[in-house]
C-alpha positions as YAML, in Angstrom:
chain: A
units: angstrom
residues:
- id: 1
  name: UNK
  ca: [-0.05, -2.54, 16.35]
- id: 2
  name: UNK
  ca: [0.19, 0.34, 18.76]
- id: 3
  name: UNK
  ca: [1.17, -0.57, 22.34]
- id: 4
  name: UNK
  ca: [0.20, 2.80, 23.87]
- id: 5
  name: UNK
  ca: [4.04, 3.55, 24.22]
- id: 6
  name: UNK
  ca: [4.86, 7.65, 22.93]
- id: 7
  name: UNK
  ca: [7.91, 7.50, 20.85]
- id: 8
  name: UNK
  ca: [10.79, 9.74, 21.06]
- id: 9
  name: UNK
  ca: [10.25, 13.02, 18.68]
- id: 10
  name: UNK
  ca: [12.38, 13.23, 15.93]
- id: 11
  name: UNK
  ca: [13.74, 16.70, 15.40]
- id: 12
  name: UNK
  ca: [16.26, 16.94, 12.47]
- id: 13
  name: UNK
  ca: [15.63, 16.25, 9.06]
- id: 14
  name: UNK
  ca: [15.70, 13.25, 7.34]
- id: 15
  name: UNK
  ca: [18.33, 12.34, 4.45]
- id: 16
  name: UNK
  ca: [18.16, 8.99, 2.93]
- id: 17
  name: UNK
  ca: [17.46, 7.27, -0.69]
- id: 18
  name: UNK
  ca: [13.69, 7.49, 0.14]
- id: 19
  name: UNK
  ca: [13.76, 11.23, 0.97]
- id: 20
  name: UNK
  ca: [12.54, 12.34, -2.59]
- id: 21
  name: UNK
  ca: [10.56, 14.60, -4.66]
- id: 22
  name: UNK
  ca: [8.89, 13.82, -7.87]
- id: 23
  name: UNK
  ca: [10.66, 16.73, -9.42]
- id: 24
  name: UNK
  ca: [13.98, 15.40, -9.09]
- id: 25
  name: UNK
  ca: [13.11, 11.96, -10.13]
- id: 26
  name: UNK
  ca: [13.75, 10.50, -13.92]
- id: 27
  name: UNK
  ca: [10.26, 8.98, -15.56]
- id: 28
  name: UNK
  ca: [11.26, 5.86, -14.74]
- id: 29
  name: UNK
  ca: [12.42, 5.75, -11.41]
- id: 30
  name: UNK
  ca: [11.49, 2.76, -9.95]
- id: 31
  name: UNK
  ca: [10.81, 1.00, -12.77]
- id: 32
  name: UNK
  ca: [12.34, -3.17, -12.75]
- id: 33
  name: UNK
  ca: [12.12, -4.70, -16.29]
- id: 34
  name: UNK
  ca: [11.29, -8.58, -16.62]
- id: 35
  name: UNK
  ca: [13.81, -10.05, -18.92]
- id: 36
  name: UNK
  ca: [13.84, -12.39, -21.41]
- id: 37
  name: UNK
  ca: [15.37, -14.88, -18.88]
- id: 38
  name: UNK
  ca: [12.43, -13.95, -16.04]
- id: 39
  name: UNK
  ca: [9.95, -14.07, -18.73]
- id: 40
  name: UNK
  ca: [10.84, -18.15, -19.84]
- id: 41
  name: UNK
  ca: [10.27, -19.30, -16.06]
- id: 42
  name: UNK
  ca: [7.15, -17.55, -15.77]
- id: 43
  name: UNK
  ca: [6.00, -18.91, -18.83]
- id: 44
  name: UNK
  ca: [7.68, -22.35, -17.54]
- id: 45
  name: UNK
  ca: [5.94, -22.20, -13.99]
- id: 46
  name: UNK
  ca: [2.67, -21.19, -15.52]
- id: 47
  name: UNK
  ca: [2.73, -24.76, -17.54]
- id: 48
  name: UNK
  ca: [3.33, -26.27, -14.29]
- id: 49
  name: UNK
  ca: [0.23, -24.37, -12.57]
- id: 50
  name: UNK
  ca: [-2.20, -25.40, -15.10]
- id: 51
  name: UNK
  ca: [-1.12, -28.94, -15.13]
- id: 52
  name: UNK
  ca: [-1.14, -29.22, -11.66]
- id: 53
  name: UNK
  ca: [-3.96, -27.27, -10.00]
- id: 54
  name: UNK
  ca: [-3.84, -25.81, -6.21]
- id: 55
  name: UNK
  ca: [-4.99, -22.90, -4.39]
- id: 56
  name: UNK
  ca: [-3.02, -19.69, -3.86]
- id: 57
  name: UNK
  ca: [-2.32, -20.27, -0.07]
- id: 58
  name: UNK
  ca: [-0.18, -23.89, -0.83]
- id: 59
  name: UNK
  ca: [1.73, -22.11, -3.73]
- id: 60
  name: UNK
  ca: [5.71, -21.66, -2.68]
- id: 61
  name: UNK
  ca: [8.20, -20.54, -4.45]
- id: 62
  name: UNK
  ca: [10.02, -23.42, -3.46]
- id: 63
  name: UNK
  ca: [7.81, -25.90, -5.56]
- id: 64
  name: UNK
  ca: [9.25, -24.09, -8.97]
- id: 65
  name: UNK
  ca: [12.95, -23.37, -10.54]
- id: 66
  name: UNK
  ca: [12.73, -19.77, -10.38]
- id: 67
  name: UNK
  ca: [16.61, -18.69, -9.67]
- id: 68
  name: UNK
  ca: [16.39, -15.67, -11.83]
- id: 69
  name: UNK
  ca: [13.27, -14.14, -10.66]
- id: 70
  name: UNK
  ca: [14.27, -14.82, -7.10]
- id: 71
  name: UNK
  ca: [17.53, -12.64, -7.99]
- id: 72
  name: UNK
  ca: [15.18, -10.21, -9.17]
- id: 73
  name: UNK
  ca: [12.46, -10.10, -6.32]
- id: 74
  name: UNK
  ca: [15.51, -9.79, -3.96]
- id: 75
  name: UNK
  ca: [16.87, -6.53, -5.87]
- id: 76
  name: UNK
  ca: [13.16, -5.35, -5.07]
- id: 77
  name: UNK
  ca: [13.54, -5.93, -1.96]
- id: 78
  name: UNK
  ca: [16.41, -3.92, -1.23]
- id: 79
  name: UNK
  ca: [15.06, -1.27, -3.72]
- id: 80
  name: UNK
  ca: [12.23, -1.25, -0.78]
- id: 81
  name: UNK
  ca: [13.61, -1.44, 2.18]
- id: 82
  name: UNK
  ca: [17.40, 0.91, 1.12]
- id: 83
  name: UNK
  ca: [16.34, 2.40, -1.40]
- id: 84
  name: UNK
  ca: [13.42, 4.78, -2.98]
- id: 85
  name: UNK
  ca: [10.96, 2.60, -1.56]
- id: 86
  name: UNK
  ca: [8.91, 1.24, -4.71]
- id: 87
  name: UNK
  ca: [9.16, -1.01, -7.59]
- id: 88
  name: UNK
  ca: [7.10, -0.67, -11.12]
- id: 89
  name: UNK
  ca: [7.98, -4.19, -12.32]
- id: 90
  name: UNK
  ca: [7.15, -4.30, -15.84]
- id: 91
  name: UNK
  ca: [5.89, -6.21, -16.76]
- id: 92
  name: UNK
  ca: [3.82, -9.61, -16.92]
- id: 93
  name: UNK
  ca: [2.94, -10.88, -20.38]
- id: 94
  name: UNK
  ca: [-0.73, -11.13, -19.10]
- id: 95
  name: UNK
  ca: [-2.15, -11.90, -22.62]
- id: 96
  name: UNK
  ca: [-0.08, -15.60, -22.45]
- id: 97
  name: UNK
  ca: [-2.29, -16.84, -19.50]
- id: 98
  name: UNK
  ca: [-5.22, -17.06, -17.83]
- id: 99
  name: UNK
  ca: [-6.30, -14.33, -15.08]
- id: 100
  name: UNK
  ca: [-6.28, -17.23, -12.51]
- id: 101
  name: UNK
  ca: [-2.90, -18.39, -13.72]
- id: 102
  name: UNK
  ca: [-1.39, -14.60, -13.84]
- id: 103
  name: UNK
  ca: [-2.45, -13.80, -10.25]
- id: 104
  name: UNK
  ca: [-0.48, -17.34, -9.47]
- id: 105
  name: UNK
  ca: [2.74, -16.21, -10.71]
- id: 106
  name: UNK
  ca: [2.27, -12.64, -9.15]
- id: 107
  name: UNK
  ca: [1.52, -14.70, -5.59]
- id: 108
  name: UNK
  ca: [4.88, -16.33, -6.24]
- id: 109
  name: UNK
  ca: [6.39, -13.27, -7.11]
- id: 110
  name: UNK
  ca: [5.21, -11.26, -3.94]
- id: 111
  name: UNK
  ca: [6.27, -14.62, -1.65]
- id: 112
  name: UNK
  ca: [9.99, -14.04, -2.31]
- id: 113
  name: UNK
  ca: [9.43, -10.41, -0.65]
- id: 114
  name: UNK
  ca: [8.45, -11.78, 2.49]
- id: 115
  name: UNK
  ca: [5.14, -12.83, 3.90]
- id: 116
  name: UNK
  ca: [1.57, -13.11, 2.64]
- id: 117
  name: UNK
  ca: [-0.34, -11.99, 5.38]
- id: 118
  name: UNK
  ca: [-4.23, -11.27, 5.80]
- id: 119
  name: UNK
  ca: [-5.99, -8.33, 4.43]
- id: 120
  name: UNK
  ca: [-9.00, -8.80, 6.22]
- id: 121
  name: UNK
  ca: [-10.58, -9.95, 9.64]
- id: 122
  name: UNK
  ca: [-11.55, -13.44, 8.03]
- id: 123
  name: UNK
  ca: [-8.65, -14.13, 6.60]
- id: 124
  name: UNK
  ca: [-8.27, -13.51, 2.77]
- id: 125
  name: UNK
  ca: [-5.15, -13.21, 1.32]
- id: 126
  name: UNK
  ca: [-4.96, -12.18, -1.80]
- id: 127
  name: UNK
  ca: [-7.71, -8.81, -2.09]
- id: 128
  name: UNK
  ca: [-9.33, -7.93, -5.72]
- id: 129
  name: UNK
  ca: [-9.30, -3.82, -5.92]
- id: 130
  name: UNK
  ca: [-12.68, -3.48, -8.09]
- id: 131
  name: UNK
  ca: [-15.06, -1.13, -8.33]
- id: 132
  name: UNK
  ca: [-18.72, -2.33, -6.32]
- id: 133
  name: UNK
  ca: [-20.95, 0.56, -6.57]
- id: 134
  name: UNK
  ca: [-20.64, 0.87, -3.07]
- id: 135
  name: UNK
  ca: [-20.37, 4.53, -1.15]
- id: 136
  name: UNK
  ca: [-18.10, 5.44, 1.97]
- id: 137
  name: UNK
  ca: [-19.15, 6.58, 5.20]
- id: 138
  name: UNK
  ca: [-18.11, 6.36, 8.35]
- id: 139
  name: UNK
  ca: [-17.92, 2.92, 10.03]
- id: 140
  name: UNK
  ca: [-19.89, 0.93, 7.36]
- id: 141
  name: UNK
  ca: [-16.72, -0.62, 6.37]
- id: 142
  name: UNK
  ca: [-16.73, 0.09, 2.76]
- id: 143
  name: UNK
  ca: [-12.86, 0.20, 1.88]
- id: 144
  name: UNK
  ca: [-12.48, 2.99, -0.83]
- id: 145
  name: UNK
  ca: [-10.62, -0.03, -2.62]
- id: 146
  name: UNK
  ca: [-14.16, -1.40, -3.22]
- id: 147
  name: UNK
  ca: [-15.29, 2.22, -4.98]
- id: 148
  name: UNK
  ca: [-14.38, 3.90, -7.92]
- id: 149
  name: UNK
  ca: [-13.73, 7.23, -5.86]
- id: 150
  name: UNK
  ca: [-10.64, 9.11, -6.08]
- id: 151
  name: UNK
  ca: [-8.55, 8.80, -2.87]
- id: 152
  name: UNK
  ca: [-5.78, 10.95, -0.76]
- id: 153
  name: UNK
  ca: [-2.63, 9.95, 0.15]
- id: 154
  name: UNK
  ca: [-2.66, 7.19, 2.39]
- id: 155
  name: UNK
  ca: [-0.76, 3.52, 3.92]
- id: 156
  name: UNK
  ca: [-2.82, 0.42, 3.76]
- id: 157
  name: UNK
  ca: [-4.18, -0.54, 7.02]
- id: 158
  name: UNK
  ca: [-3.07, 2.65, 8.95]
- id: 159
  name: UNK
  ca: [-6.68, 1.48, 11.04]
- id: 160
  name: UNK
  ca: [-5.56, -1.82, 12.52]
- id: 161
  name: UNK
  ca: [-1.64, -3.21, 11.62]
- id: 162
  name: UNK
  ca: [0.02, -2.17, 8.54]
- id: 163
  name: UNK
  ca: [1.92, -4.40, 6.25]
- id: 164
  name: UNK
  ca: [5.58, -3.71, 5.12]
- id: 165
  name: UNK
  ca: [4.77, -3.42, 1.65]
- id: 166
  name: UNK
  ca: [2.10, -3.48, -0.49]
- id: 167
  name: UNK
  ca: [1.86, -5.31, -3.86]
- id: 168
  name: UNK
  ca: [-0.55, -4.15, -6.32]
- id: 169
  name: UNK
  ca: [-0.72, -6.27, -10.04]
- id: 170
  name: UNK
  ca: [-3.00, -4.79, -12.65]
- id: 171
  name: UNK
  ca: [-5.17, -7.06, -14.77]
- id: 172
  name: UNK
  ca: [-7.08, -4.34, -16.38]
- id: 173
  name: UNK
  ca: [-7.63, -0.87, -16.60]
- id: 174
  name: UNK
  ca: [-10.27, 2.02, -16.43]
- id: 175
  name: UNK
  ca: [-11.87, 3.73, -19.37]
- id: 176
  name: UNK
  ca: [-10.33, 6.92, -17.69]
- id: 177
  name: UNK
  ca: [-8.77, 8.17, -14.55]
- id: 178
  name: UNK
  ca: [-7.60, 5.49, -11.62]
- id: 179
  name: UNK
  ca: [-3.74, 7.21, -12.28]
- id: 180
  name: UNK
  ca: [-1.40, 6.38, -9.33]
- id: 181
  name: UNK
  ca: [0.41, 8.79, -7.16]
- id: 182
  name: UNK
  ca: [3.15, 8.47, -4.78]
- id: 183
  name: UNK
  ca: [4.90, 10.47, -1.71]
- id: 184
  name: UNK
  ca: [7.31, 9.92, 0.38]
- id: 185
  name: UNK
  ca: [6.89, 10.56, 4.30]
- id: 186
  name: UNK
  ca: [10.61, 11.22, 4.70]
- id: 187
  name: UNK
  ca: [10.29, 14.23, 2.44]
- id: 188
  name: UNK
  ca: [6.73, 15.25, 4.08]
- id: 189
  name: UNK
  ca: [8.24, 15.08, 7.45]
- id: 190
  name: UNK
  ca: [11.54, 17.68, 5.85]
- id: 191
  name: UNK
  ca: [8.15, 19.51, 5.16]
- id: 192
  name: UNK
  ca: [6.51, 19.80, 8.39]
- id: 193
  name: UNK
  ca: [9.58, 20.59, 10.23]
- id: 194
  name: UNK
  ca: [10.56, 23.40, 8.20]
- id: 195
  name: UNK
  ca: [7.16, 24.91, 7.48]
- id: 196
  name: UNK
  ca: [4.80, 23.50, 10.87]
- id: 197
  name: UNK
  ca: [6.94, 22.22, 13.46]
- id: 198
  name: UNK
  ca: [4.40, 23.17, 16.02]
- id: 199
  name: UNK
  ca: [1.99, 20.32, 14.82]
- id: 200
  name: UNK
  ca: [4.61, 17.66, 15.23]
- id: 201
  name: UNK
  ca: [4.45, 16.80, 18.64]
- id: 202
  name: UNK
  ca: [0.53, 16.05, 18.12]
- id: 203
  name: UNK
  ca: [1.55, 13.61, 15.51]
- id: 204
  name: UNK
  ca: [2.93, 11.60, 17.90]
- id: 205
  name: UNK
  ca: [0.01, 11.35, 20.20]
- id: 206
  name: UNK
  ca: [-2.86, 8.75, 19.53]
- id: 207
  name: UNK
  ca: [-5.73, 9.83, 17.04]
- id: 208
  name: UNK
  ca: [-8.96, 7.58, 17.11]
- id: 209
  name: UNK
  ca: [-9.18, 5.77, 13.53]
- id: 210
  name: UNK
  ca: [-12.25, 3.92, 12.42]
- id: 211
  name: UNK
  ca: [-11.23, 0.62, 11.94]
- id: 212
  name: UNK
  ca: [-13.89, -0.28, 8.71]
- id: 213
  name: UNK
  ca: [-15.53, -3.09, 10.51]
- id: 214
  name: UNK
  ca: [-12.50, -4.84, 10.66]
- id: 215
  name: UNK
  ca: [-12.05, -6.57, 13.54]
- id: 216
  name: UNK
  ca: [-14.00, -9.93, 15.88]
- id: 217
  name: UNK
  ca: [-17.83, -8.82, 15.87]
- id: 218
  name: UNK
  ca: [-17.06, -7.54, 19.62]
- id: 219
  name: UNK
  ca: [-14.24, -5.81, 18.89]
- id: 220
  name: UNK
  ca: [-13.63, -1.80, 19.45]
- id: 221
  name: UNK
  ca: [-15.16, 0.28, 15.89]
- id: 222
  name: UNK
  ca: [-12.31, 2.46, 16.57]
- id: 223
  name: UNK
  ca: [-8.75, 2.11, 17.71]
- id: 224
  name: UNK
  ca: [-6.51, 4.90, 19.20]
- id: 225
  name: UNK
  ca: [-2.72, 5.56, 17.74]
- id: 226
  name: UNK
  ca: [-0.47, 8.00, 16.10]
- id: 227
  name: UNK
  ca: [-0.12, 9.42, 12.95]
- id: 228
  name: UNK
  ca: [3.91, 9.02, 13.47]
- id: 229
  name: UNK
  ca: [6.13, 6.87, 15.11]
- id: 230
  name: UNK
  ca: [9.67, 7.08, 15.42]
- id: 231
  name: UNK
  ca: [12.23, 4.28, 16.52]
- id: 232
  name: UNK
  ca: [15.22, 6.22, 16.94]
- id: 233
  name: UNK
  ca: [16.51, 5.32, 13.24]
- id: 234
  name: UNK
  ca: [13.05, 5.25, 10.92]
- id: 235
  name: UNK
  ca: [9.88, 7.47, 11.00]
- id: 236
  name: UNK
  ca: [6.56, 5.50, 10.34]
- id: 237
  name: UNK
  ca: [3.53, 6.84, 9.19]
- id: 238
  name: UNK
  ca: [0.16, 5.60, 9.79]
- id: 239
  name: UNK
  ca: [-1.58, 7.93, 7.49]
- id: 240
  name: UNK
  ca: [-5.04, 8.22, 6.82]
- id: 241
  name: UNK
  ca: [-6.77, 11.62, 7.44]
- id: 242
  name: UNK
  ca: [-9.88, 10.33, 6.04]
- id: 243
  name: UNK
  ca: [-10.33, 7.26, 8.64]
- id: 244
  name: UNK
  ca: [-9.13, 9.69, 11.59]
- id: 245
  name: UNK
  ca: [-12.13, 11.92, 10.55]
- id: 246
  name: UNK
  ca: [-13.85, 8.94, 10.33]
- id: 247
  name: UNK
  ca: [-12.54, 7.21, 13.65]
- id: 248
  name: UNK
  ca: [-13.66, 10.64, 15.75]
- id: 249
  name: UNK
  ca: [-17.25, 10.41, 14.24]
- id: 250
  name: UNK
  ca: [-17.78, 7.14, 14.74]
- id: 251
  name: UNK
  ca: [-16.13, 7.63, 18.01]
- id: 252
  name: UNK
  ca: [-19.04, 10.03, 19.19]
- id: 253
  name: UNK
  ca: [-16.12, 12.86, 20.39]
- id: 254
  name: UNK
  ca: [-14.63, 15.82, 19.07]
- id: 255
  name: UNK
  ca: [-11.11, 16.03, 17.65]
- id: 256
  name: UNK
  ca: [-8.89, 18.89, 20.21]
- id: 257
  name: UNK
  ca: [-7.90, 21.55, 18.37]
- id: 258
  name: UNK
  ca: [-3.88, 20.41, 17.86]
- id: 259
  name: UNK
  ca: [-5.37, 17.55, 16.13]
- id: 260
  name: UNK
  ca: [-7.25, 19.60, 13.77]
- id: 261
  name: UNK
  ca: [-4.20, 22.14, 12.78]
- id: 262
  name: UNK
  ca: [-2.01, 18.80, 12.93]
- id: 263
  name: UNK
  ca: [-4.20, 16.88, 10.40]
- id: 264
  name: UNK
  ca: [-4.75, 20.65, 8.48]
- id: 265
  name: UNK
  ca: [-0.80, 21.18, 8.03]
- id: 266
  name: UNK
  ca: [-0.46, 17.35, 6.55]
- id: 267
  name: UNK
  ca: [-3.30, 17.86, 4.35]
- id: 268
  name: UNK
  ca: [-1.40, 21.19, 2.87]
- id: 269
  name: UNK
  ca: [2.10, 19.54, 2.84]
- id: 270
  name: UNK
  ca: [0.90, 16.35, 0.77]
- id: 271
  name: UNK
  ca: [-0.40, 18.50, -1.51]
- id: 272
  name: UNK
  ca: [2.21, 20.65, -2.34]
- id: 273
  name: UNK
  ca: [3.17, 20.79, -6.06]
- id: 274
  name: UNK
  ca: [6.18, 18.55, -7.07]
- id: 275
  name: UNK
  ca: [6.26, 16.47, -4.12]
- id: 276
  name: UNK
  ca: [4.02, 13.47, -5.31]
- id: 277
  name: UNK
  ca: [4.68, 11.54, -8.06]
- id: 278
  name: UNK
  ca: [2.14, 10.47, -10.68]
- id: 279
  name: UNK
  ca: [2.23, 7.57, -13.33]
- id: 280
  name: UNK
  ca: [-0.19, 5.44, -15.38]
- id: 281
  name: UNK
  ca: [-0.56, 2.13, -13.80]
- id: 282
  name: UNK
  ca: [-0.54, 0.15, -16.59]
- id: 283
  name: UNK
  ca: [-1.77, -3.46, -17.86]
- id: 284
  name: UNK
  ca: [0.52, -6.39, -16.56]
- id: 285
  name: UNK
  ca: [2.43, -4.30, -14.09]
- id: 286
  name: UNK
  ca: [3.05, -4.53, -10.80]
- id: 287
  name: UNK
  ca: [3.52, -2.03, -8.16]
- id: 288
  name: UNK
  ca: [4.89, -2.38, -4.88]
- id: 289
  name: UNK
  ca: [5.54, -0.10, -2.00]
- id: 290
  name: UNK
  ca: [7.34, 0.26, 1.72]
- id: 291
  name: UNK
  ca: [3.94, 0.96, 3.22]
- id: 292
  name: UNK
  ca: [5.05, 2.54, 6.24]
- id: 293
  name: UNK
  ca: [7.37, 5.36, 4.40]
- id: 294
  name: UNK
  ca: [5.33, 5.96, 1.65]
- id: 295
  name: UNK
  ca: [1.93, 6.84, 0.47]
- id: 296
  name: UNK
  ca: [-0.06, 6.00, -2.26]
- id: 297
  name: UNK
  ca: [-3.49, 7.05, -3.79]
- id: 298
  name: UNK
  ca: [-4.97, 6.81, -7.32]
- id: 299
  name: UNK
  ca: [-7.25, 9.64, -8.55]
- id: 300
  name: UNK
  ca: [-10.86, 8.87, -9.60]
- id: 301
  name: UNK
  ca: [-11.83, 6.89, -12.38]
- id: 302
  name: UNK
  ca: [-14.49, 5.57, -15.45]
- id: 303
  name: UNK
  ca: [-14.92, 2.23, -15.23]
- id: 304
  name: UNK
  ca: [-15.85, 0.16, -19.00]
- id: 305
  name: UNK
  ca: [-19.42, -0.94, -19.12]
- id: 306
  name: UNK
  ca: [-18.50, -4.51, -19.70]
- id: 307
  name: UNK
  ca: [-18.00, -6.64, -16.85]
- id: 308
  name: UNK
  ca: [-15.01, -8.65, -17.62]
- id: 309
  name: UNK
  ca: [-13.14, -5.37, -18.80]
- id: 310
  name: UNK
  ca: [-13.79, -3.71, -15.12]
- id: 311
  name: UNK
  ca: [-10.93, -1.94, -13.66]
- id: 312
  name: UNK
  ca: [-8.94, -5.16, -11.82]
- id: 313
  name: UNK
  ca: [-6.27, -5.10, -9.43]
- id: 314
  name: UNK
  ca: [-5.22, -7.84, -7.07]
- id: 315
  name: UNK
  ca: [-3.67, -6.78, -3.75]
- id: 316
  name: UNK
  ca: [-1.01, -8.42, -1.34]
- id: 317
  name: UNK
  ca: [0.25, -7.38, 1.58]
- id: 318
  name: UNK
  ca: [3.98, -8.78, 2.89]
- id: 319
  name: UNK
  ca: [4.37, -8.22, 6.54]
- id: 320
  name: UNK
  ca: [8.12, -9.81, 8.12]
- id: 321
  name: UNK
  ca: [7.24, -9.90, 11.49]
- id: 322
  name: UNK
  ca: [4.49, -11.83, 13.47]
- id: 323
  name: UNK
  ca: [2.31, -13.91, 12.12]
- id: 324
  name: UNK
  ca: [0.20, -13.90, 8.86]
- id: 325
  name: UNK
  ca: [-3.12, -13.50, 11.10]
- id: 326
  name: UNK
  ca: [-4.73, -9.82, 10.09]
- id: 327
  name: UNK
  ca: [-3.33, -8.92, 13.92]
- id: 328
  name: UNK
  ca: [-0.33, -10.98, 13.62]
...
């Protein structure tokens, strides 16, 4: 979390395997197929789940034979952390099992990236992304996770402390809409250096951010930090512009004028044609993304009218350092 320390301002432009455009990229970029040899211990470990029941939090990796998806989870790791900073693994037969069983072997998966750690104040782990016919506004903690609204460009729990990478694994899909986008910061900060390199400097200064209820009942509703952060090697976003709208509103003050044209030339940037890239999340995927260096949304969508055929994705968030507490 932020510390209150300003971080040195980068000034050149960024080159590295995450520094892409969607136009440039192949359709399937990203993309890590499960093989017939990944497939047969899933469908081994799966056996061993349903014969021998326990909750998510005491299920290891260690408990199972897994060699060859442990290979493979450790190529996605380095495809995260070195490389374009995502992974479409595709995909999980999730017509062989149960939905409890499924979102077992997806916990197992996302442990051999690194830690499980909390999503929310109290503590849960592993987050279902469904659709509750509730409505956003500011500080009444409604996550836009919990809302079949379309979203911006954003990193998952810019408010409080954000996880390395997020893990996303869908179960089931919308009627129509809910289609996944993806940006990379690297290539948004080439963008605001060449076309608003006034604004950067304010970037680096703290913005409040309303912090969705999420924190001990006397805690702060908003916390101050910057949109960027830079530790001499990697920029870090915390990127939100909707919760720093939020965060000043709920704060009872008025953002300063640099804050507005900052948060104005980011808005413009991200939207620029050919930066993002979009793809169909589909059934029995799973997505995961370097948090801090990239951004994600998903557009609006219809959800089916049927309950048990309700847009489903299950959430985890991997944080190596600290603790798995939601403040580490």
């Amino acid at each position: 979390m932020y510390n209150g320390h300003v971080t040195p301002i980068r000034e050149e432009p960024i080159s590295s395997p995450m520094t892409w455009i969607a136009e440039t990229m192949l359709s399937n970029d990203g993309q890590v197929f499960l093989e017939t040899r990944h497939l047969d211990e899933l469908r081994t470990t799966a056996q061993e789940i349903v014969a021998n029941p326990l909750p998510f939090e005491r299920l290891s990796p260690d408990l199972f034979d897994m060699p060859a998806c442990r290979q493979l989870m450790g190529q996605v790791r380095s495809q995260l952390d070195d490389g374009i900073g995502f992974a479409i693994i595709d995909r999980m037969p999730v017509d062989e099992f149960d939905p409890e069983t499924a979102k077992k072997l997806y916990w197992l998966l996302m442990n051999m990236t690194g830690q499980i750690v909390a999503q929310t104040w109290d503590g849960v782990l592993i987050y279902d992304v469904t659709d509750t016919d509730k409505k956003i506004k500011a500080g009444n903690g409604v996550r836009s996770s919990k809302t079949n609204q379309g979203q911006s460009y954003h990193i998952d729990n810019a408010f409080n402390l954000p996880p390395d990478f997020v893990g996303l694994f869908c179960l089931q899909t919308a009627v129509e809409g809910g289609i996944s986008g993806l940006i990379s910061f690297e290539t948004v900060y080439n963008q605001l250096l060449a076309q608003h390199k006034d604004v950067i400097p304010r970037l680096y200064r703290p913005f409040h951010f309303d912090r969705q209820r999420e924190h001990a009942p006397d805690g702060q509703p908003t916390l101050e930090k910057p949109m960027v952060e830079y530790d001499g090697k990697t920029i870090a976003f915390n990127f939100n512009l909707r919760l720093v709208e939020q965060g000043y509103e709920v704060a009872g003050v008025e953002m300063d004028a640099e804050g507005k044209a900052a948060l104005e030339a980011l808005r413009k940037v991200t939207e620029l044609p050919g930066l993002g890239k979009v793809f169909d999340f589909e059934r029995g995927q799973i997505q995961i993304t370097n948090n801090r260096q990239l951004g994600h949304r998903r557009t609006a969508y219809t959800d089916h009218a049927e309950p048990a055929q309700r847009r489903h994705l299950v959430r985890t968030w991997v944080r190596n350092h600290g603790r798995p507490f939601y403040l580490g």
